[in-house]
C-alpha positions as CSV (number, residue, x, y, z in Angstrom):
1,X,-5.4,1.5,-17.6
2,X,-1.6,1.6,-17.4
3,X,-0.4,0.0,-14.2
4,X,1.9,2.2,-11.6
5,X,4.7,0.5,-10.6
6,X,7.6,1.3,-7.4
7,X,11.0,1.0,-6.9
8,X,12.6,-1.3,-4.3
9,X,15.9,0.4,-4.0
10,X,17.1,3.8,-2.7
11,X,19.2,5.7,-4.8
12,X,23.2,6.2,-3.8
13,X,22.4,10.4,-3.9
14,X,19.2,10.1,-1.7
15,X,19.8,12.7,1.2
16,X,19.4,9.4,3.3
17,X,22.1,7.7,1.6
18,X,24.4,11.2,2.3
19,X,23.1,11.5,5.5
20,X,24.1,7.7,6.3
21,X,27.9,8.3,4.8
22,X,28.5,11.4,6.4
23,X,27.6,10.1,10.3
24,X,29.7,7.4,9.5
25,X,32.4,9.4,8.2
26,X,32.3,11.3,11.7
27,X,32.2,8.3,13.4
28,X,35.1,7.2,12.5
29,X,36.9,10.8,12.6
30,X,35.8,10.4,16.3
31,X,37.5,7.0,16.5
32,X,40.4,8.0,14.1
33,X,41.3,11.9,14.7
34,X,43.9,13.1,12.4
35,X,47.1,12.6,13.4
36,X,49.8,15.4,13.8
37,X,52.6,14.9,11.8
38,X,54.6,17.9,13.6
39,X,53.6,15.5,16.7
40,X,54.3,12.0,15.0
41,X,58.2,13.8,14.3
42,X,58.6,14.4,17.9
43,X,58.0,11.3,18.8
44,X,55.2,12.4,21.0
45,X,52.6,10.4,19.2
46,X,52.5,6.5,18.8
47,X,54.3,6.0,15.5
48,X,52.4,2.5,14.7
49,X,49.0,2.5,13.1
50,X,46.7,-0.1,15.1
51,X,43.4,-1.5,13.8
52,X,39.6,-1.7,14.8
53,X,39.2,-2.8,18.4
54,X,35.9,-5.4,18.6
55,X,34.4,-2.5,20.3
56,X,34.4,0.4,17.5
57,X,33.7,-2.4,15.2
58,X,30.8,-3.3,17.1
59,X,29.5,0.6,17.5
60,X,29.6,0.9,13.4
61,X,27.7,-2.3,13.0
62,X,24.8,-1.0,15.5
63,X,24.6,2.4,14.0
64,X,24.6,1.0,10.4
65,X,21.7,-1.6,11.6
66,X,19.6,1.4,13.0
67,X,19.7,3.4,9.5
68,X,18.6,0.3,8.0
69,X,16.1,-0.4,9.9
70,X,14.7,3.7,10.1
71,X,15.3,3.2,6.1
72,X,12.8,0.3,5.8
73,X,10.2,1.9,7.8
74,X,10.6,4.8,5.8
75,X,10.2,3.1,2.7
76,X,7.2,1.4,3.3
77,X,5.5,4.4,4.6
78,X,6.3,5.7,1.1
79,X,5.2,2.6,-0.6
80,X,1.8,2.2,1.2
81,X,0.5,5.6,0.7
82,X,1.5,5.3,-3.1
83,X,-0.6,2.1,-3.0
84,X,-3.2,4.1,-1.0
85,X,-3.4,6.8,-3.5
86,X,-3.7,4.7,-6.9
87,X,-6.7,3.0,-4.9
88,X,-8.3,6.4,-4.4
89,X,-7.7,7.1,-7.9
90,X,-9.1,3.7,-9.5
91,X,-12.2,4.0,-6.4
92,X,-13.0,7.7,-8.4
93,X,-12.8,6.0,-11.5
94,X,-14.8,3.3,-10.8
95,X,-17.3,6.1,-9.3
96,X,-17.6,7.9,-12.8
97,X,-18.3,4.7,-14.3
98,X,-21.4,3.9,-11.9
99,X,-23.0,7.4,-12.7
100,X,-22.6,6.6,-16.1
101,X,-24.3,3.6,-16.1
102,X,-27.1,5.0,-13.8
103,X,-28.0,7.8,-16.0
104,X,-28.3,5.3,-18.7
105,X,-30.6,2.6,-16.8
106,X,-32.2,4.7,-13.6
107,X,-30.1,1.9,-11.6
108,X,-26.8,1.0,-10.8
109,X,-25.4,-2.3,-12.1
110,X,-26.2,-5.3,-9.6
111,X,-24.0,-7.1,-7.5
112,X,-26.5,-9.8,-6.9
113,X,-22.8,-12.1,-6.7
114,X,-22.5,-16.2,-7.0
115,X,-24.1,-16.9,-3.9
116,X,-26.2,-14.4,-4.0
117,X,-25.1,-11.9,-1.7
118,X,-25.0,-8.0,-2.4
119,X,-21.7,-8.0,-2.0
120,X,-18.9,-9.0,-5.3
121,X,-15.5,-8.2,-5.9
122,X,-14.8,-5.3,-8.4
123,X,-12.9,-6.6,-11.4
124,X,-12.7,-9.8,-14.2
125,X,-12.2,-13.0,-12.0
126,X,-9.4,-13.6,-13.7
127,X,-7.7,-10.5,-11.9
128,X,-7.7,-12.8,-8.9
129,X,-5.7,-15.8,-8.8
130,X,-5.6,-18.2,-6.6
131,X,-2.9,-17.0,-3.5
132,X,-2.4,-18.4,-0.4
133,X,-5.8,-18.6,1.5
134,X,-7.3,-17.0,-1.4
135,X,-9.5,-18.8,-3.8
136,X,-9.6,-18.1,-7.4
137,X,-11.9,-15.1,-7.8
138,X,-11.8,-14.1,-4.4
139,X,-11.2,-10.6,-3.3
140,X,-12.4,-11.1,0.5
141,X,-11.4,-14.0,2.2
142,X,-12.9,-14.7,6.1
143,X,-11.9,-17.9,8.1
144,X,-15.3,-17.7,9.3
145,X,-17.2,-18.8,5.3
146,X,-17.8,-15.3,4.4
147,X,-16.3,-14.5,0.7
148,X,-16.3,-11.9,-1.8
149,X,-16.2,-13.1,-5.3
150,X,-15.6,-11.7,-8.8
151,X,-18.7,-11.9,-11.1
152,X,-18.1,-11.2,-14.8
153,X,-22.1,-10.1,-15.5
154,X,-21.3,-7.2,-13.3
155,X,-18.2,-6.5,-15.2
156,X,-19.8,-6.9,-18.4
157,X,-22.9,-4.5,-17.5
158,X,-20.0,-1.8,-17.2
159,X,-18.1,-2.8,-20.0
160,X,-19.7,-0.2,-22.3
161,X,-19.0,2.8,-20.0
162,X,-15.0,2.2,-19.4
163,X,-12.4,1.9,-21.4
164,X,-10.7,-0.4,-19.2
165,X,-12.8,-1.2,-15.9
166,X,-9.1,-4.0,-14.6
167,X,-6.2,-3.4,-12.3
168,X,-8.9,-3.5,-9.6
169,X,-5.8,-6.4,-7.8
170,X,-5.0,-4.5,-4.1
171,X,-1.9,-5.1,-2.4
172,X,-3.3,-7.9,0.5
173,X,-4.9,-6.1,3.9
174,X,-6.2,-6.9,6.8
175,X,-9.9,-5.9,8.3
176,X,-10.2,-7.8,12.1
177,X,-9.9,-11.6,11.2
178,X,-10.6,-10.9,7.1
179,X,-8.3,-10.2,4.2
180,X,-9.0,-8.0,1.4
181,X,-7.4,-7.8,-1.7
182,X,-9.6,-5.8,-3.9
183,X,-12.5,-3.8,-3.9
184,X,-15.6,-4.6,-2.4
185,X,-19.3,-3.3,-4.9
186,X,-22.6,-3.0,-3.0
187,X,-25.6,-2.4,-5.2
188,X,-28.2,-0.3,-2.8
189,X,-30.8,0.6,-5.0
190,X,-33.4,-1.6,-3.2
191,X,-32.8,-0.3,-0.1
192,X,-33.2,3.7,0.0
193,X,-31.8,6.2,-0.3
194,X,-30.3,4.8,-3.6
195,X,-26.9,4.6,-3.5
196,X,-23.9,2.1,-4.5
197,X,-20.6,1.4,-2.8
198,X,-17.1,1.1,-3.3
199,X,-15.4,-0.6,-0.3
200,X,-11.7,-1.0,0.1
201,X,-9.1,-1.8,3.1
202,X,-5.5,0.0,3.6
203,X,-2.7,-1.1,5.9
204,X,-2.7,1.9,9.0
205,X,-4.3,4.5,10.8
206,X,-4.9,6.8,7.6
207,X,-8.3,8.2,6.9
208,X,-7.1,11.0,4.8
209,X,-5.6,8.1,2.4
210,X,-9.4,7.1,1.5
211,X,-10.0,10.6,0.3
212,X,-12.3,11.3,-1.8
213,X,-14.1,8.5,0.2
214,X,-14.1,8.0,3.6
215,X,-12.6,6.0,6.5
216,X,-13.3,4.3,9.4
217,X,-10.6,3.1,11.7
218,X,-10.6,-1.1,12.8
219,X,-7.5,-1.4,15.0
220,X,-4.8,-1.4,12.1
221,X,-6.3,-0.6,9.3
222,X,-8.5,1.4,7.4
223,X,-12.0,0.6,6.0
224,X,-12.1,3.3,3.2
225,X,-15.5,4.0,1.5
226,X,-16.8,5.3,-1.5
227,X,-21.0,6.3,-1.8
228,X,-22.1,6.9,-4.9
229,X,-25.0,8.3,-5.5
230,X,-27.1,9.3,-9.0
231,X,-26.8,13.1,-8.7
């Protein structure tokens, strides 16, 4: 599945960009009004440019550091929700595999997992390197010994029904004291009503980002959720 990729920079025509250059361009109108050359004749007017005082320079610095910094804020908005919506996408992918495999096997594929929990990460472990507190394989990581790995039987029970089941690597979030970096697979079908789930974590107060799942707010984050069921 190809992978989506973002831009770091803002472009020099971005209305922002505009919008930036034309405040300074008053500002310094402001500080530097035209001068009257009828006037400057006369001798009415001082006839000897001056430079910057410490002062204006200090005003242009402060207003240029508060763009930047509404910039950056603004660009990672942007950035998380496109990183919110290509986990919705993959999570309804994903989904469409499941029923497929259901409707072939009366079951959903297990997620028995290495340790055997119901819980495994979604992807090849080879998706998940080894980064910072995460191990390799590891999708979930809790300071507390609870883990989500990656489990290549699960991956190769779907295999037949996807084209390409990878890019299932999250940008890192945060759930309470746990970070998530992928999506979390929970096999229900021993515990009615049969159902399976898809479980991921995005960075903010944004249930309508887990569409066409659903959310649940922890402090900072969202817990998004996908159910899957056989019909």
């Amino acid at each position: 599945m190809p992978q989506l990729t973002y831009g770091t920079g803002i472009a020099p025509t971005h209305p922002l960009c505009l919008n930036t250059l034309s405040m300074l361009r008053r500002i310094v109108s402001i500080l530097y009004p035209p001068r009257n050359n009828k006037a400057l004749a006369n001798g009415s007017s001082r006839t000897r440019d001056r430079g910057f005082t410490l002062v204006e320079l200090l005003v242009v610095i402060v207003v240029i550091a508060i763009i930047a910094a509404i910039s950056v804020a603004s660009f990672s908005g942007v950035k998380d929700r496109a990183n919110a919506a290509r986990a919705a996408q993959l999570a309804s992918q994903y989904a469409r595999i499941l029923k497929l495999y259901y409707a072939d096997n009366n079951k959903f594929p297990p997620s028995t997992g290495i340790s055997g929990s119901l819980e495994v990460c979604w992807g090849y472990p080879s998706e998940f390197p080894a980064s910072g507190s995460f191990q390799a394989g590891q999708c979930v990581y809790n300071p507390d010994g609870y883990r989500v790995d990656a489990w290549q039987p699960l991956m190769d029970a779907i295999q037949p029904y996807a084209s390409s089941a990878s890019g299932a690597l999250l940008p890192m979030a945060a759930l309470q004291n746990e970070s998530w970096r992928g999506f979390r697979y929970v096999d229900f079908t021993k515990f009615p009503p049969i159902r399976a789930q898809l479980e991921w974590i995005i960075p903010g107060n944004h249930l309508d980002w887990c569409a066409p799942g659903k959310g649940s707010l922890y402090n900072a984050s969202t817990w998004c959720i996908y159910t899957v069921t056989p019909s």
